[in-house]
Each structure stands twice: as structure tokens, then as C-alpha cells.
C-alpha positions in Angstrom: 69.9 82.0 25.2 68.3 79.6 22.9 66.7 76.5 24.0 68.4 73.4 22.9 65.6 71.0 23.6 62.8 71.1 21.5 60.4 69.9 24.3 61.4 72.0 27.2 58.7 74.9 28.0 60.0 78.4 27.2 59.9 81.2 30.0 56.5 82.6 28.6 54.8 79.0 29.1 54.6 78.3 25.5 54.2 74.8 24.2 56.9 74.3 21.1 55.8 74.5 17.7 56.9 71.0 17.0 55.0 69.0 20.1 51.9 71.1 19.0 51.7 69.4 15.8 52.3 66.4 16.8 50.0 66.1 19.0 47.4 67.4 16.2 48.6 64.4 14.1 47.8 61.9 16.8 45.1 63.5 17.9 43.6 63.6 14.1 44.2 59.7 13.8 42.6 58.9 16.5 39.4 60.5 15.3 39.9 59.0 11.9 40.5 55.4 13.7 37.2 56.0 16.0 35.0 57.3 12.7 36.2 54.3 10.9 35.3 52.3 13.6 32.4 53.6 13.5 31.6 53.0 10.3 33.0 50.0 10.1 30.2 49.1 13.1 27.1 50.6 10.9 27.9 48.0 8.1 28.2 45.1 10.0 25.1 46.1 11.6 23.2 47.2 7.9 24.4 44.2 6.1 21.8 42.1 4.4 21.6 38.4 5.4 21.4 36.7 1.7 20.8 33.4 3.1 17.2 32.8 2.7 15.7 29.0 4.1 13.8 27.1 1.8 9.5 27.1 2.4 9.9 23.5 1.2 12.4 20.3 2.0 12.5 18.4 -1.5 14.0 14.6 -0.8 16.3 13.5 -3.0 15.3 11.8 -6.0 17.7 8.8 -7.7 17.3 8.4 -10.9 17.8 4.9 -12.5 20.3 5.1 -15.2 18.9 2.0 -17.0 22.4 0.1 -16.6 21.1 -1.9 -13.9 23.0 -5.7 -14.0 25.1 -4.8 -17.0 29.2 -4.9 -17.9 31.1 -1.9 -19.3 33.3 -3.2 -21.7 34.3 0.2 -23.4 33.8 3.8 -23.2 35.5 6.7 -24.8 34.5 10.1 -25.9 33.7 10.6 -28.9 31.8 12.7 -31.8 28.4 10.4 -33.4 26.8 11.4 -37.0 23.9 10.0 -38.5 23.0 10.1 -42.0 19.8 12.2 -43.3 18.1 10.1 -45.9 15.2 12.5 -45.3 17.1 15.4 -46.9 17.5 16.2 -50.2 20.2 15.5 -51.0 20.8 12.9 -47.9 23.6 14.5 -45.8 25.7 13.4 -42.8 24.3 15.4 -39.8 26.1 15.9 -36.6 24.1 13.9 -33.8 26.1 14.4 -30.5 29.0 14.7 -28.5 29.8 12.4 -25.3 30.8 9.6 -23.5 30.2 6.3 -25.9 29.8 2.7 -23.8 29.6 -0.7 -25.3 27.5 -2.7 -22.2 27.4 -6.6 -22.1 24.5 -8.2 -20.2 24.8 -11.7 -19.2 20.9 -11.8 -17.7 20.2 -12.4 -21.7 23.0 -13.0 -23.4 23.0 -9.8 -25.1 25.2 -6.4 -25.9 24.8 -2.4 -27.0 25.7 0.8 -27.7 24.4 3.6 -25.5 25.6 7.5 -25.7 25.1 10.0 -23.9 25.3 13.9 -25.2 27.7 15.9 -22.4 25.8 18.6 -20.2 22.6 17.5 -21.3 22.7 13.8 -20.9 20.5 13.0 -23.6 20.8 9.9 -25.1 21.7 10.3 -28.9 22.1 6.3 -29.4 20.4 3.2 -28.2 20.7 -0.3 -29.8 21.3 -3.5 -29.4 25.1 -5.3 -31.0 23.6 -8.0 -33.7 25.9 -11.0 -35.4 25.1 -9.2 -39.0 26.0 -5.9 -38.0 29.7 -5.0 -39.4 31.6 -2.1 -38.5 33.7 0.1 -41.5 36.0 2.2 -42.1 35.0 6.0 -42.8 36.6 7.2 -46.3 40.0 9.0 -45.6 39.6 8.2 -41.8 41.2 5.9 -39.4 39.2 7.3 -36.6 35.9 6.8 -37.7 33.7 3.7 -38.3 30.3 3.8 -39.9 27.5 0.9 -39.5 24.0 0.8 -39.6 21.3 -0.6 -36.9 17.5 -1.6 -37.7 16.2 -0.3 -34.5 17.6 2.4 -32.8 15.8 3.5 -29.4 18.0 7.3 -29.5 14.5 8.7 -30.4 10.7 8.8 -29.1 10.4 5.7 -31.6 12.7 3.3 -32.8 13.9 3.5 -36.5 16.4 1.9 -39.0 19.6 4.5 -38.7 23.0 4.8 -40.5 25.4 6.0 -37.8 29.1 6.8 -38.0 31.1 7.7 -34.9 34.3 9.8 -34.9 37.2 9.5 -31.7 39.6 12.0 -31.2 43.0 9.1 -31.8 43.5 6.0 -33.8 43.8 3.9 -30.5 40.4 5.1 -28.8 39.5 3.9 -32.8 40.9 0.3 -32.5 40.1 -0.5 -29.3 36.6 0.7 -30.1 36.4 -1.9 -33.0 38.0 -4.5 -31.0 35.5 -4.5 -27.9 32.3 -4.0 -30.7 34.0 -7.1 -32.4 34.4 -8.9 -29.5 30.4 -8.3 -28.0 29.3 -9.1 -32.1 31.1 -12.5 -31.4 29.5 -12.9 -27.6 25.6 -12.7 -29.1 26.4 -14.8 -31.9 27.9 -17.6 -30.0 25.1 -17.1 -26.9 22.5 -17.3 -30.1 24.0 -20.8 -31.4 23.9 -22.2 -27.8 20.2 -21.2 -27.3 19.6 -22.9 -31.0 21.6 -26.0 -30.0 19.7 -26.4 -26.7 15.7 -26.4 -28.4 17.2 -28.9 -31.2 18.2 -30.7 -28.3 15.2 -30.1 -26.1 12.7 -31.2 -29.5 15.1 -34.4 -30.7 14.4 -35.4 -26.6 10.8 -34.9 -26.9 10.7 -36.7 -30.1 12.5 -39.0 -28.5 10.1 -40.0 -25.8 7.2 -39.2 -28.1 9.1 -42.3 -29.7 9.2 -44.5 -26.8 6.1 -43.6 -25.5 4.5 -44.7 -29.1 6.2 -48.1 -28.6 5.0 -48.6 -25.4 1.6 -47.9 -26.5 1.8 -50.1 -29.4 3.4 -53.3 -27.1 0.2 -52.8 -24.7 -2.1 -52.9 -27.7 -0.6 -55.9 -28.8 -1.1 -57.7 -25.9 -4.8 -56.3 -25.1 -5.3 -58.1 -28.4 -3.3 -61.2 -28.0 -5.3 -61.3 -24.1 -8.8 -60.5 -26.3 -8.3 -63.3 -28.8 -7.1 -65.8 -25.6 -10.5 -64.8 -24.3 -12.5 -65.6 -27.5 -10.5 -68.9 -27.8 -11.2 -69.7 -24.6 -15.0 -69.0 -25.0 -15.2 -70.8 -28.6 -13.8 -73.9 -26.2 -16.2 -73.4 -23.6 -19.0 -73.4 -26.3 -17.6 -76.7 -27.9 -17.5 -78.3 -25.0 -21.4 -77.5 -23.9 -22.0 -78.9 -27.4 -20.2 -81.7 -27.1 -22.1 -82.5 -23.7 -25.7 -81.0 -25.3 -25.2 -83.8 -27.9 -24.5 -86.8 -25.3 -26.9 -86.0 -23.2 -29.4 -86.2 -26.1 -28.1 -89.3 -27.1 -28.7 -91.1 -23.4 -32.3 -90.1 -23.5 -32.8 -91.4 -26.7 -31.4 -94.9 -25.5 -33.1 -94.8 -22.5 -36.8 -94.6 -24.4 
């Protein structure tokens, strides 16, 4: 008689083919599981710490950007060229790529252009907005402007530059000419103030250089009038001792 159930025991004792390997499978995963485990344990325990703690605490350091107490009033990136005179022939050379700013500050009544190169941060222009500097028009180009400065700080020292500066729109363009138009405008007007103010301050002191003159003049006029009232009065005095000098001789002539 055959055995129906696969787990059942046959009459010699025998354990069925089938439990026997599965109980080899288990048995084999659990090994696998604990060697893994295992494992798994001698790498946490092996693994390197790469943290390392610094010898030395270094405080941190701010650095003064230099645009202490003034305005933004426009920045945009943009692409600045500067014109070789020194080659032959003189070419346009490529000076930087970065952030542009046009900075107003009202301590002095004054305006620039500063930019920056990206990554680096090195300043690739440095100068001060003038009323006789004029902004035009790049040949072929509504996005690029080309002026000149005398003095431009970019460098170790400063030096007369021809600069042209190229956006990446014809807005970032326009409103860059409008805000350098508009600064131009600011220093030329602050500049006519401070001229109208000395005039002002030297036609006052000329004014009470004036009075003061006058003033002198009426007290010198009457230290003389009051000198020649003194002499008068003394020529009088004098008269009048004559006068009495000459009666007095003329009693003791009548008396002998």
C-alpha cells in the first residue's frame, strides 16, 4: 500500500525524500543568513571613521566688500571688453564675465561702476560716473555700449581705459543706459550745487570784507575829526595864554 501523505514515516522509519530536502534548504539559509550576519558585523566593526577633527579652530573672517554706505541702482550680468592700445594692432580683448552694479553714494555726492568676474570675484572694473563721460552704441549692436574712463582702479594702478560692455538682451541694454544716465545727471547736478554754494560762501565774505572796510573807514574818520577837535582846542588854549601873557605884561608896564 502506498503512502498517500508525503510526511507520514514509512514502516522502516525512513524520513521522506521530500521533508529531507527541505529541511536542507532551511537549514542552508540559515547558515547563509548567520555568515552574512556575520560579515555584515566585521564591516561595521573594520570600517574607517573618515571624520578627522581639526588641530586648529580658525574664527571666521568678514571681509568688507567696499560697498559700505552706498545705493545699488542697477546690476545685471553681463560680458566687459577693454580695448588693447598696447597691441599692435590695438584689439578688443575680453576682460570679464559677471555681475555689473552702478552704486550711488550720497556721503559725497558721487556714482560708479564696479564688476566683479564670477567664481573668482576679481574686480575687472572700478571707476567713478563723471558729467563728460557719454555712453555709445557698439557698431551693429543694441546690446553693447562703449565709453571711456580716465582712471580706472580694475588694476594694481589706475589708468585711462576704453571699455565696452556687452548684456545678454536689449532690455538689460536700456535699462543699463538709463540708470548710467541717470547717476551722470546726479554728479553733475551735486557738482553745480557745491559750485553755487563757494560763490555764495566768497560773494558773503566779500561782502563782510565790504562792511568791515566801511566800518573801518567811519572810525578813521572820526579818530581824525576827534584829533583835529583836539589840536583846535589846544591852538585855543595857546591863544588864550597869549592873550593873557600879553596883558599881564602890559599891567606891569603901567604899574612902573
Amino acid at each position: 500500500m502506498t503512502n498517500d501523505n508525503p510526511i507520514e514515516v514509512n514502516e522502516k522509519g525512513d524520513q521522506p525524500k521530500a521533508e529531507t530536502e527541505i529541511v536542507k534548504e532551511t537549514d542552508k539559509d540559515e547558515t547563509e543568513k548567520e555568515e552574512a550576519k556575520k560579515e555584515g558585523d566585521d564591516d561595521e566593526v573594520h570600517t574607517p571613521d573618515p571624520y578627522y577633527p581639526p588641530i586648529i579652530y580658525l574664527p571666521e573672517i568678514v571681509v568688507n566688500s567696499g560697498e559700505d554706505g552706498e545705493e545699488e541702482m542697477f546690476k545685471r550680468r553681463a560680458k566687459l571688453y577693454r580695448y588693447a592700445h598696447e597691441c599692435s594692432p590695438p584689439e578688443w580683448k575680453e576682460r570679464g564675465t559677471g555681475d555689473v552694479k552702478i552704486l550711488k553714494k550720497e556721503e559725497d555726492h558721487s556714482a560708479r561702476i564696479l564688476m566683479r568676474r564670477e567664481k573668482t570675484l576679481k574686480v575687472c572694473a572700478n571707476h567713478s560716473i563723471l558729467p563728460w563721460m557719454e555712453l555709445k552704441p557698439n557698431c551693429g549692436s543694441q546690446k553693447a555700449w562703449v565709453w571711456k574712463t580716465q582712471l580706472d582702479f580694475a588694476d594694481e594702478e589706475p589708468k585711462q581705459e576704453t571699455l565696452a560692455i556687452r548684456f545678454g538682451n536689449v532690455e538689460n541694454a536700456k535699462k543699463f543706459f538709463d540708470a548710467f544716465e541717470q547717476m551722470r545727471n546726479y554728479v553733475l547736478m551735486m557738482e553745480a550745487k557745491k559750485i553755487r554754494e563757494e560763490e555764495g560762501v566768497e560773494n558773503t565774505e566779500k561782502k563782510d570784507e565790504q562792511e568791515k572796510g566801511i566800518v573801518k573807514d567811519n572810525d578813521a574818520e572820526k579818530k581824525d575829526e576827534q584829533e583835529k577837535g583836539i589840536v583846535k582846542g589846544n591852538d585855543a588854549e595857546c591863544d588864550q595864554n597869549a592873550v593873557l601873557s600879553d596883558k599881564m605884561a602890559d599891567l606891569v608896564v603901567e604899574s612902573n
